[in-house]
C-alpha positions as CSV (number, residue, x, y, z in Angstrom):
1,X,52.4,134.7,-18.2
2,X,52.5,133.8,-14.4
3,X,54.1,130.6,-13.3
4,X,51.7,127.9,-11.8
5,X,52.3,128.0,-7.7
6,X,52.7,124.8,-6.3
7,X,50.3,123.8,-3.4
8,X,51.8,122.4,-0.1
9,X,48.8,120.9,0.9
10,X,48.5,117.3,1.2
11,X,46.9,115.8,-2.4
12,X,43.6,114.6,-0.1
13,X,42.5,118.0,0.3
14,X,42.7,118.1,4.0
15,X,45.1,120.8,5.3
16,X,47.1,119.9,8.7
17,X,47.3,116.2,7.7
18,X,50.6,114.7,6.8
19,X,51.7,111.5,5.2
20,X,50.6,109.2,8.0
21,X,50.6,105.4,7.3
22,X,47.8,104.7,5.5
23,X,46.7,107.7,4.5
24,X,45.9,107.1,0.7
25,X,44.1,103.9,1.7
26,X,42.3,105.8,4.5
27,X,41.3,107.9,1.7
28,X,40.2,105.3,-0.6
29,X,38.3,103.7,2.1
30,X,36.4,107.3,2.9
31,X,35.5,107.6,-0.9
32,X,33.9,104.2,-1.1
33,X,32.3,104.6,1.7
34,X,30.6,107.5,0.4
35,X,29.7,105.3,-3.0
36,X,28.2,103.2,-0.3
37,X,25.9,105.7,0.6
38,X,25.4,107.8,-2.9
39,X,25.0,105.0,-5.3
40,X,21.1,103.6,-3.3
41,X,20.0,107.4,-3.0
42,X,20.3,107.9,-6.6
43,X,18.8,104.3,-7.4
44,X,16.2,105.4,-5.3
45,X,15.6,108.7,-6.9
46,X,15.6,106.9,-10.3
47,X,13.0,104.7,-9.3
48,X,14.2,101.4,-8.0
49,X,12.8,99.6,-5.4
50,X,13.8,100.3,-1.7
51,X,15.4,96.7,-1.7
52,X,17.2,96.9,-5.1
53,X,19.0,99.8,-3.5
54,X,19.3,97.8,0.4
55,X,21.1,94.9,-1.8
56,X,23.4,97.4,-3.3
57,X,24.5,99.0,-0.4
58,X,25.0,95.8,1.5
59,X,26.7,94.3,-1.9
60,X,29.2,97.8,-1.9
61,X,29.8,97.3,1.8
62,X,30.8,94.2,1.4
63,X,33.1,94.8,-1.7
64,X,34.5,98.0,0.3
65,X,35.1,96.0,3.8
66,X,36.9,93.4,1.8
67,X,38.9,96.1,0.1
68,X,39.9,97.6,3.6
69,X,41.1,94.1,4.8
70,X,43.1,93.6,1.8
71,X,44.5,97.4,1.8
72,X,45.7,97.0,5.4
73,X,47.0,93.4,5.1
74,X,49.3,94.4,2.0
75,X,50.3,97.5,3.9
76,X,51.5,95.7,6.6
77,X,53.2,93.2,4.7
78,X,54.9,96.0,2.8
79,X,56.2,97.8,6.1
80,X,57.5,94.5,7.6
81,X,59.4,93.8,4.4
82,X,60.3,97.0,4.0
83,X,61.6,96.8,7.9
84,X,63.6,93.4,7.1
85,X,65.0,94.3,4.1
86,X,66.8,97.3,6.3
87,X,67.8,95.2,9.0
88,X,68.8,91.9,7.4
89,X,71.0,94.5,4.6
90,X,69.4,91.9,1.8
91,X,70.0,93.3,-1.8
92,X,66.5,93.3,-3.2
93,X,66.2,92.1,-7.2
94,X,67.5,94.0,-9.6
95,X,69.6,96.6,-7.0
């Protein structure tokens, strides 16, 4: 029995890349993006109408631009606290 070898490639599958800021979100953002695209073709290759799947895709860009603006503003709230918290030495709850 041979013992599983542990990949050092990053977990998004794109070799090179390291933890950048972001990254996962960037990720998540490329993937719905793609759902953006994917989810009207196969409407449209199951049958429904060319503006059932135009309403779709503009209803799952808007859900995924939201998402982006919400990602990014909690990311940046998270790096500024996370900046404070090291400069102002606060104890943070529970620590």
């Amino acid at each position: 029995m041979s013992v599983p070898r542990q990949s050092t490639e990053p977990p998004s599958g794109t070799p090179g890349r390291g933890a950048a800021p972001g990254g996962a979100a960037g990720d998540l953002v490329r993937w719905a993006a793609f759902g953006c695209v994917l989810v009207p073709l196969v409407l449209l290759w199951c049958g429904d109408s060319l503006a059932g799947a135009a309403a779709t895709a503009l209803g799952l860009a808007a859900v995924t631009g939201a998402c982006r603006l919400l990602i990014g503003r909690s990311e940046r709230c998270a790096a500024r606290e996370r900046g404070a918290g090291s400069r102002s030495g606060r104890k943070t709850p529970g620590g």
